[in-house]
C-alpha positions as CSV (number, residue, x, y, z in Angstrom):
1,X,126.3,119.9,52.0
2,X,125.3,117.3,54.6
3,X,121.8,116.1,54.8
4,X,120.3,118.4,56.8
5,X,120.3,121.5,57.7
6,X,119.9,123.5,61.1
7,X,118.4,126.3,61.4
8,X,121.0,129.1,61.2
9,X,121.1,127.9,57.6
10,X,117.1,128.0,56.9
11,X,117.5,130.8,55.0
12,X,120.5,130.2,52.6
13,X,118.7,126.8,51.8
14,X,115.7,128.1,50.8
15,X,117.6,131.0,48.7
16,X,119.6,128.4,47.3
17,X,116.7,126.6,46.2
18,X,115.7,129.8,45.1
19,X,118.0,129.9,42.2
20,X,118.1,126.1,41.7
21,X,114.1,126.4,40.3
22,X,115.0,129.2,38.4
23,X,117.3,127.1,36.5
24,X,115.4,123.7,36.3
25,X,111.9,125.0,36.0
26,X,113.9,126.3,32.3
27,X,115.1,122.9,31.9
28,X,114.1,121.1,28.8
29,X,111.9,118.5,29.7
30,X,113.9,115.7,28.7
31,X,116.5,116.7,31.0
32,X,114.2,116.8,34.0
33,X,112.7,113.3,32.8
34,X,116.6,112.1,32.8
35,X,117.1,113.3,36.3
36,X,113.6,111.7,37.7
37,X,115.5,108.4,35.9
38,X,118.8,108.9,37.5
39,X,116.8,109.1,41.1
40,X,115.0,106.0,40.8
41,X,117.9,104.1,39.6
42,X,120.0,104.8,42.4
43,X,117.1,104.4,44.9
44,X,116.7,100.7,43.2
45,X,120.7,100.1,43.4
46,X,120.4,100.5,47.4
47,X,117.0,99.0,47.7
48,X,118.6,96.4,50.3
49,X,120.5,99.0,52.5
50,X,117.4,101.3,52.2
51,X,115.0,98.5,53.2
52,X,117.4,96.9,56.3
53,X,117.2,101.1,57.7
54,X,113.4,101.1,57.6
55,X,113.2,97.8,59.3
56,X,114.6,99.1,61.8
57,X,113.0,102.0,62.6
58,X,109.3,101.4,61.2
59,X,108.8,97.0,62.1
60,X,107.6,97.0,58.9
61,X,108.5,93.1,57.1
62,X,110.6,93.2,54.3
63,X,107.7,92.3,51.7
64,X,106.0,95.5,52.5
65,X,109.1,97.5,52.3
66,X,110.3,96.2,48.9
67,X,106.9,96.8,47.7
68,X,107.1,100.6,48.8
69,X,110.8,101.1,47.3
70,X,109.3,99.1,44.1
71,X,106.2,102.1,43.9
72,X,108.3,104.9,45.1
73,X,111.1,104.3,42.0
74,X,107.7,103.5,39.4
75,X,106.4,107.1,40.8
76,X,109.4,108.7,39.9
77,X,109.5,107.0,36.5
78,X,106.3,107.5,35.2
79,X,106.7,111.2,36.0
80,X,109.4,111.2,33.4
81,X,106.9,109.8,31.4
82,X,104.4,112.5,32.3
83,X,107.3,115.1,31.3
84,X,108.3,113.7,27.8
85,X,104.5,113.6,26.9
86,X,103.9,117.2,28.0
87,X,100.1,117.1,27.8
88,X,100.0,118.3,31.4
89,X,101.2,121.8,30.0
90,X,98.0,122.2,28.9
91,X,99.2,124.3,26.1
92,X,97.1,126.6,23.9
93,X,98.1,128.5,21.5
94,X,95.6,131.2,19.9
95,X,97.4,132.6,16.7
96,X,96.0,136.3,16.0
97,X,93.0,136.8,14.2
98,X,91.4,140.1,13.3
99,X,87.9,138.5,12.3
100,X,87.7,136.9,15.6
101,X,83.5,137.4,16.9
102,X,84.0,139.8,19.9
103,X,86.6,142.0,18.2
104,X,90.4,141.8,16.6
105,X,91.9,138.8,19.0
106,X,95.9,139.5,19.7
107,X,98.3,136.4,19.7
108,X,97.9,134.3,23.0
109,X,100.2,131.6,24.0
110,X,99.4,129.5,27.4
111,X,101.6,127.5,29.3
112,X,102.5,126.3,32.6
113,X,105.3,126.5,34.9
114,X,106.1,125.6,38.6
115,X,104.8,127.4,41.1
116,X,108.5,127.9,43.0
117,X,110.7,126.3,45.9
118,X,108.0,123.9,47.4
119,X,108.2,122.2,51.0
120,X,107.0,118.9,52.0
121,X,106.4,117.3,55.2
122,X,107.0,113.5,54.5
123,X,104.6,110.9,56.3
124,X,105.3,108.5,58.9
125,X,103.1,105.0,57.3
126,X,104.7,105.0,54.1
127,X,108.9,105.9,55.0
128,X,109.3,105.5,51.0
129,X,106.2,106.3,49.1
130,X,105.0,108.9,51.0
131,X,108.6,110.8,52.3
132,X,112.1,112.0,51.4
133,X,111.7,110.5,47.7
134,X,107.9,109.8,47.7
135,X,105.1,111.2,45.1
136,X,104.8,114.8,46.5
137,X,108.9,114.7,46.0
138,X,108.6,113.1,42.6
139,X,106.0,115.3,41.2
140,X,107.2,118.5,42.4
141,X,110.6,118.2,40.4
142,X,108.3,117.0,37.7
143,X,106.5,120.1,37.8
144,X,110.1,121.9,37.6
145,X,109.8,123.4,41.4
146,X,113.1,123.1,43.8
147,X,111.9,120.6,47.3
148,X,112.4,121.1,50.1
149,X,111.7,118.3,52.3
150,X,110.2,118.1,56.2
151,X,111.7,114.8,57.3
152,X,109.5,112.7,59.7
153,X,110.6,112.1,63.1
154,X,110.1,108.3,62.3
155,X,112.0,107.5,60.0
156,X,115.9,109.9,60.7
157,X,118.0,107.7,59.4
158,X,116.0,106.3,56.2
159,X,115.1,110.1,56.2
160,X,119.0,110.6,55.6
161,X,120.3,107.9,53.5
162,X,117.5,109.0,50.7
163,X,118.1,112.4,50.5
164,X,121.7,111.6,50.5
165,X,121.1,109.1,47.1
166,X,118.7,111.6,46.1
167,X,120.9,114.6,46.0
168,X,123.9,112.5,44.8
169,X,121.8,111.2,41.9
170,X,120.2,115.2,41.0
171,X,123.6,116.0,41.2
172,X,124.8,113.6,38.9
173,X,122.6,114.0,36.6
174,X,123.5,117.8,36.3
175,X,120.6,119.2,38.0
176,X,121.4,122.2,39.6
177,X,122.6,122.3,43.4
178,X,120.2,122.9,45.7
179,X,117.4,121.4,43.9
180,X,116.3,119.2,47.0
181,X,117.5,119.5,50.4
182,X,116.5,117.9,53.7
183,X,115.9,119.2,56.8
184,X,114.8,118.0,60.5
185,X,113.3,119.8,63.2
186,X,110.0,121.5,63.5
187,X,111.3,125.2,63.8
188,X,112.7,125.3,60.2
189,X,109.8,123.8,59.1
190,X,108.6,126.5,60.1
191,X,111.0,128.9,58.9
192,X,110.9,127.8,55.5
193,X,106.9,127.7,55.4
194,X,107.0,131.0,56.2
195,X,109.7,132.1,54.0
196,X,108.0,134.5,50.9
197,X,110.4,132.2,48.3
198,X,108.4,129.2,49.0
199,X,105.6,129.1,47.2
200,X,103.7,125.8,48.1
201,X,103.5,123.3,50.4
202,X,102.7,119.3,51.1
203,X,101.6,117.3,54.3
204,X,100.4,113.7,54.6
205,X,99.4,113.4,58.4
206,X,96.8,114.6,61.2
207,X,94.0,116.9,61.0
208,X,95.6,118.7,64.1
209,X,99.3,118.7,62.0
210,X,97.9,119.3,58.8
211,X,95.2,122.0,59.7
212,X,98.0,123.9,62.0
213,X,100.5,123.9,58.8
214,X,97.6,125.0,56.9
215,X,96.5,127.9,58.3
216,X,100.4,129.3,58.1
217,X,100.5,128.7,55.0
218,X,96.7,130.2,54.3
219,X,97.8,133.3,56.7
220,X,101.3,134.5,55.4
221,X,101.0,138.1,54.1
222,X,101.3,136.3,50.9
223,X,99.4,133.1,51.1
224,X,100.6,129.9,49.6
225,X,98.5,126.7,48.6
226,X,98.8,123.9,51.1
227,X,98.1,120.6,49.8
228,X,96.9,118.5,53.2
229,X,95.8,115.3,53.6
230,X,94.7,114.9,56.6
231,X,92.4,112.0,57.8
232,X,89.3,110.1,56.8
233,X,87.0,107.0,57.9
234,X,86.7,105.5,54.6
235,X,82.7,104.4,55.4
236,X,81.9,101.5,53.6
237,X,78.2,100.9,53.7
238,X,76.2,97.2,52.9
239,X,73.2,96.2,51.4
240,X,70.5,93.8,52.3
241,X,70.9,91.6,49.1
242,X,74.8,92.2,49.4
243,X,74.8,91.0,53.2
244,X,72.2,88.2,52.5
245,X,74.1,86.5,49.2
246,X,77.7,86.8,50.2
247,X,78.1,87.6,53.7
248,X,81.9,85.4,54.3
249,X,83.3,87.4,51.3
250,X,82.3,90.7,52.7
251,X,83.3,89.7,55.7
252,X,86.8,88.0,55.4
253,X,87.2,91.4,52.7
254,X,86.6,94.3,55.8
255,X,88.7,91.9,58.1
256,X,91.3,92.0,55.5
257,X,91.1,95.5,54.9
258,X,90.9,97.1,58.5
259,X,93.7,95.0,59.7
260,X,96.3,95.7,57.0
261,X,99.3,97.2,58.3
262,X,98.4,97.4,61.5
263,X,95.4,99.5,60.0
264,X,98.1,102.1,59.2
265,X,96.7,103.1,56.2
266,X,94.7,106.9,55.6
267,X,92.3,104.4,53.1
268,X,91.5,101.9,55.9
269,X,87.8,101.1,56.3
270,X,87.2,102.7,59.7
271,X,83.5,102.2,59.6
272,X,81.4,99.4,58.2
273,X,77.5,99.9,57.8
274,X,75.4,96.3,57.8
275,X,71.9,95.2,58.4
276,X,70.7,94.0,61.4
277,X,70.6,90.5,62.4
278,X,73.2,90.4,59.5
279,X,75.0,86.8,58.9
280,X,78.2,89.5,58.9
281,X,78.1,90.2,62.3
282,X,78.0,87.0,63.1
283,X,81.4,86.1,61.5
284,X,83.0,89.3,62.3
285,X,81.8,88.2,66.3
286,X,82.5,84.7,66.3
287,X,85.7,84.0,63.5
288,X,89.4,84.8,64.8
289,X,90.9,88.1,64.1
290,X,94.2,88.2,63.0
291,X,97.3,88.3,65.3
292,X,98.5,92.1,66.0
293,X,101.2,93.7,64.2
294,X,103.8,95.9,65.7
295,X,103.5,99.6,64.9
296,X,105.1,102.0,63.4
297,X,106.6,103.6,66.5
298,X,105.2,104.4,70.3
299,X,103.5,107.8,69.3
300,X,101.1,106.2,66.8
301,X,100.5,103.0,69.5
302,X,99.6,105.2,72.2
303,X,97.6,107.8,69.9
304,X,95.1,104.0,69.1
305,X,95.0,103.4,72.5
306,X,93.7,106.5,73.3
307,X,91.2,106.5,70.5
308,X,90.2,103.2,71.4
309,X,89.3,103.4,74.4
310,X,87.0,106.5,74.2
311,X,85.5,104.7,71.5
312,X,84.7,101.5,73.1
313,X,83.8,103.6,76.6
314,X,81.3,105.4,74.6
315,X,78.0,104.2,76.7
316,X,76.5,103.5,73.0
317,X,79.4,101.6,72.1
318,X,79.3,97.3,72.9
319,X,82.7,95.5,72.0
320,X,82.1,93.3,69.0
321,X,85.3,91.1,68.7
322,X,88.9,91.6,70.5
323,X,91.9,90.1,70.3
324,X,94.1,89.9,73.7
325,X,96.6,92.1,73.5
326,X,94.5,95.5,72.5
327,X,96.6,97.9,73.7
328,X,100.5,95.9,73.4
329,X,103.2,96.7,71.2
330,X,101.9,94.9,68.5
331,X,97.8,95.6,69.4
332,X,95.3,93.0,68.6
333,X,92.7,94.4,66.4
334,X,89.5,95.4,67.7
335,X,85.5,95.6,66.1
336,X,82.9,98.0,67.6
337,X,79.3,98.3,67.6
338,X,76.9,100.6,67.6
339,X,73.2,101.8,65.3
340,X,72.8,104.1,62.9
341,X,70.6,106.4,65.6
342,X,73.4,106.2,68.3
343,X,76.1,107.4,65.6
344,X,74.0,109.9,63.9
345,X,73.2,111.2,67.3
346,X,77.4,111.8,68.5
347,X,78.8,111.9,65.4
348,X,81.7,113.9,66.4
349,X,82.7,111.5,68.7
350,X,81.6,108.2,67.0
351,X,82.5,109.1,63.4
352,X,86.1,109.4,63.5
353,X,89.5,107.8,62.6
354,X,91.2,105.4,64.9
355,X,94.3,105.0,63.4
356,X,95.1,101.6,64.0
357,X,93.5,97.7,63.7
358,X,90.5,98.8,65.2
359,X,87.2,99.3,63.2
360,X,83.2,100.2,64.0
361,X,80.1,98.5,62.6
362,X,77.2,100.2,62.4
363,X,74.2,98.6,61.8
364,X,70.8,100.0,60.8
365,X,67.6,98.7,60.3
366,X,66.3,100.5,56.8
367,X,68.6,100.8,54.2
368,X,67.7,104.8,53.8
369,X,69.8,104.8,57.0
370,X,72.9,104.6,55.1
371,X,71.7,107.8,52.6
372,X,71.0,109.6,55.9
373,X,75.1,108.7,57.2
374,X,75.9,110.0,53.6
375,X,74.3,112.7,53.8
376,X,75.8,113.7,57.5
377,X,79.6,112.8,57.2
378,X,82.0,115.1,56.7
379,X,85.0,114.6,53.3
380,X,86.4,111.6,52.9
381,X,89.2,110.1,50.7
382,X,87.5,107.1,50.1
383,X,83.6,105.9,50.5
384,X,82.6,102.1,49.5
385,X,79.3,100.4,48.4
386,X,79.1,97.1,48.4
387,X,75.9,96.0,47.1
388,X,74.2,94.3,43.7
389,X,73.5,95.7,40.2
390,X,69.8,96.0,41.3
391,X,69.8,97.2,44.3
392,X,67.1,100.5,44.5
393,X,69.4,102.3,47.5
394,X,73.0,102.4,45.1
395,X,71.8,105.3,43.0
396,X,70.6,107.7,46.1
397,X,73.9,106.6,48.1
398,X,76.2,107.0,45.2
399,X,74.2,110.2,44.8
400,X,74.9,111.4,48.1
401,X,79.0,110.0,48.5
402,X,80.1,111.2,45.2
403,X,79.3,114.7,47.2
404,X,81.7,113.5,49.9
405,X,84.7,111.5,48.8
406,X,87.2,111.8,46.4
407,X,87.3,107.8,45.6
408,X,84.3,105.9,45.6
409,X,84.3,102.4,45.3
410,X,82.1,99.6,44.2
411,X,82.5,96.1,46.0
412,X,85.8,96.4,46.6
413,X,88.2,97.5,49.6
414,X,89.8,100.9,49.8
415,X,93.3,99.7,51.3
416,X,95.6,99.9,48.1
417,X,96.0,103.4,46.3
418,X,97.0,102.4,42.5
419,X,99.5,104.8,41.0
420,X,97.4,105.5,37.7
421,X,96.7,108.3,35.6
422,X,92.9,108.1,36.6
423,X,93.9,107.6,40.4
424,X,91.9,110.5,42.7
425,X,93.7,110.2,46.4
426,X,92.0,113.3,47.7
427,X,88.7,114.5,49.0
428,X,86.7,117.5,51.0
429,X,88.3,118.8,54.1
430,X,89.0,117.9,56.4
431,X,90.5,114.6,54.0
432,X,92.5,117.1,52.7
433,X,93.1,121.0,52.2
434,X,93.0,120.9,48.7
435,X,89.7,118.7,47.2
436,X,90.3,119.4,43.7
437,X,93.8,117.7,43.1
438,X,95.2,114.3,44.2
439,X,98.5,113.2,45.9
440,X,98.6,110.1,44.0
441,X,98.8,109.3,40.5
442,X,99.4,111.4,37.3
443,X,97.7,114.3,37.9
444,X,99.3,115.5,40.9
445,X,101.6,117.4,39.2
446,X,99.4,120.0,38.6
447,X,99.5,121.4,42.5
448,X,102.9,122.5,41.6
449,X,101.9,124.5,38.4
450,X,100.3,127.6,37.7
451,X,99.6,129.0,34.2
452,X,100.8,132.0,32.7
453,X,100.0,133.2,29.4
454,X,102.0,135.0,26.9
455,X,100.9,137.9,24.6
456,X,102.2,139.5,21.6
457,X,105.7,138.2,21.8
458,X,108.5,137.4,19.7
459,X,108.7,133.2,19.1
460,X,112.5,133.8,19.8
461,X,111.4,135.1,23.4
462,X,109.1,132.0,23.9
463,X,109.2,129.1,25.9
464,X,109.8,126.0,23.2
465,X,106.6,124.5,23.6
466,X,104.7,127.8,22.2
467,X,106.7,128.2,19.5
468,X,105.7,127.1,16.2
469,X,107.7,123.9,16.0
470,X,108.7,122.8,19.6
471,X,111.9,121.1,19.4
472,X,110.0,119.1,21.9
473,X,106.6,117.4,21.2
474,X,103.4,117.5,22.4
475,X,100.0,117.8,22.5
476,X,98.6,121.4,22.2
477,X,95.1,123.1,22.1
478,X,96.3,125.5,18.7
479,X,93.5,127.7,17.5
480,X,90.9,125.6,19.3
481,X,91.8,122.4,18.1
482,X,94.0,119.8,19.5
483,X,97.0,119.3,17.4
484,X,98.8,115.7,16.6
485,X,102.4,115.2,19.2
486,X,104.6,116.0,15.7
């Protein structure tokens, strides 16, 4: 099968992937964590020819590259981890007992299983983390669903050679054909959203993408779960005591962190919250910004440039710090200013992302201000406080942006998403679809399950891991109790 597919052929891929979950969804687990192995090791064995392809088509340096191949292949990895450990079964068993307290209970044994075929739509800022081969990929097949993946207009031929290693190393590994497949243009996107076999979908992108892919996926005639992430300002919000004691750390941190990439990062710290008169200010205004870094491609330069200059021709808005190429192919970064009052009162238009090396201070002149912005923001992937132990306004603000965000973060800088089993990389809408899971870490293996329970059955007729003695182990909730993995 070539790479990808047109779309006379939407609907024989999506049948074929069809009957290729239907075969590894019943895959021992072991197999599947083989077959997440095989991937990474062939992704790692063409790690130079992978990285010279994205060079080319994203400007992105060769450090940053070989970190993203070296996170991509540790995703896939510690999946296979997840699967040999089996906890995220979430299995129960409940053996029958006749003296149970509200009446005779009958045998009841819970498991979970993929959902079905699954389609994601891979991301242009990460062309290996975040696309053909990237966590939404990786924890799918965990999950034991077929993928189907949207490739990103950024990235074709990186898009191409992946799925190619990808579906070469499935293959290999004797996963069953049509497991993954790759496809191209917007219309079969389309097509297979739509289709009834596909069961779930993925996006890493715009509101405007994300929430137009949502609501096809929401209004089917059989609606599917649609795990967005869509955008977020990341607030980060200073203290007095903070600002007063180490004003050049905070500083030289945010400048750090708004500037990395490009700011092409959904965590970057779009808005920064300081006292007035602040020292911060001051070394924001006065110290060099760093020199501007290409982006990843024309659409994304232009979309800053837009952004950027409604933000800085907001009549509420003064231009902080600029570098002199704003608005080139590699833009200089840019720092905003504005109050609390003027934000609060045009939030829609002030309180947004500019997706880019641009970033907005806000400063205020009580630091109840900052609860009041907590209170009136919209979801968030990630909210920061950087402040002191003792400082009176953490526990109202933490109050308020635990409300909000999915991460939240104390004196440190958003950029950086840690591949964990803790990690939460997810948030109320519009920072994603879906506020109760995450598309990073562990745990996001468990969009692409639902449980199903089994009553009254034969062990013979069981999956293995509700039998009595899975060949398999794991941990399971039997009777109540959590039992030992053997």
């Amino acid at each position: 099968m070539n790479a990808t597919t047109q779309p006379a052929s939407a609907d024989a891929l999506v049948a074929q992937a069809h009957d290729a979950y239907r075969v590894w969804s019943r895959t021992a687990r072991a197999e599947r964590a083989r077959a997440l192995h095989a991937v990474a090791d062939a992704l790692d064995a063409n790690a130079e020819l992978l990285i010279e392809i994205a060079k080319a088509e994203t400007h992105l340096a060769d450090a940053r590259l070989t970190g993203e191949v070296k996170r991509t292949t540790f995703q896939l990895r510690l999946f296979a981890e997840v699967l040999t450990e089996g906890s995220y079964l979430d299995v129960r068993v409940d053996h029958a007992d006749a003296d149970w307290p509200m009446g005779a209970r009958p045998d009841l044994r819970r498991t979970s299983q993929a959902v079905g075929p699954v389609i994601v739509y891979a991301a242009s800022n990460f062309p290996f983390a975040f696309s053909v081969a990237g966590g939404d990929t990786a924890s799918a097949l965990a999950a034991g669903a077929s993928v189907i993946v949207k490739a990103h207009a950024g990235h074709p031929e990186l898009s191409r050679k992946t799925a190619e290693l990808v579906r070469q190393a499935l293959h290999e590994a004797g996963a069953p054909d049509g497991l993954f497949a790759l496809i191209e243009t917007r219309e079969v996107g389309l097509q297979v959203l739509r289709d009834p076999r596909v069961k779930a979908g993925s996006f890493t992108g715009s509101i405007p993408g994300g929430r137009a892919l949502f609501d096809v996926a929401v209004s089917r005639p059989e609606p599917i779960p649609f795990f967005g992430e869509l955008g977020s300002v990341n607030p980060t919000f200073v203290t007095v005591k903070a600002s007063q004691e180490r004003p050049g750390e905070i500083a030289d941190g945010f400048r750090g962190s708004f500037t990395m990439g490009s700011g092409q990062f959904c965590t970057k710290p779009g808005v920064l919250m300081l006292p007035e008169g602040s020292e911060i200010l001051e070394q924001l205004r006065t110290q060099d910004l760093p020199d501007g870094q290409p982006m990843l491609n024309d659409r994304i330069r232009s979309g800053h440039s837009e952004v950027l200059d409604e933000l800085s021709g907001h009549p509420a808005v003064e231009v902080l710090a600029q570098g002199s190429d704003p608005h080139g192919a590699a833009p200089s970064p840019t720092l905003l200013l504005t109050t609390t009052d003027q934000l609060l009162a045009d939030q829609e238009t002030l309180f947004r992302e500019c997706f880019g090396p641009t970033g907005l201070l806000v400063t205020y002149r009580d630091e109840q201000e900052m609860v009041r912005v907590a209170q009136a923001i919209d979801g968030q992937l990630t909210a920061t406080i950087v402040g002191e132990d003792d400082d009176a306004v953490v526990t109202p603000l933490l109050d308020e942006l635990r409300e909000k965000a999915g991460r939240v973060l104390w004196n440190q800088w958003p950029t950086g998403v840690s591949v964990t089993y803790a990690q939460q990389h997810g948030g109320p809408y519009p920072a994603t679809t879906a506020p109760s899971t995450t598309s990073v870490g562990t745990a996001a293996i468990s969009r692409f399950l639902r449980p199903v329970a089994f009553q009254g059955f034969p062990l013979g007729l069981l999956p293995d891991e509700l039998t009595e003695q899975p060949a398999e182990t794991l941990i399971r909730r039997v009777d109540g109790t959590l039992a030992p993995l053997d």
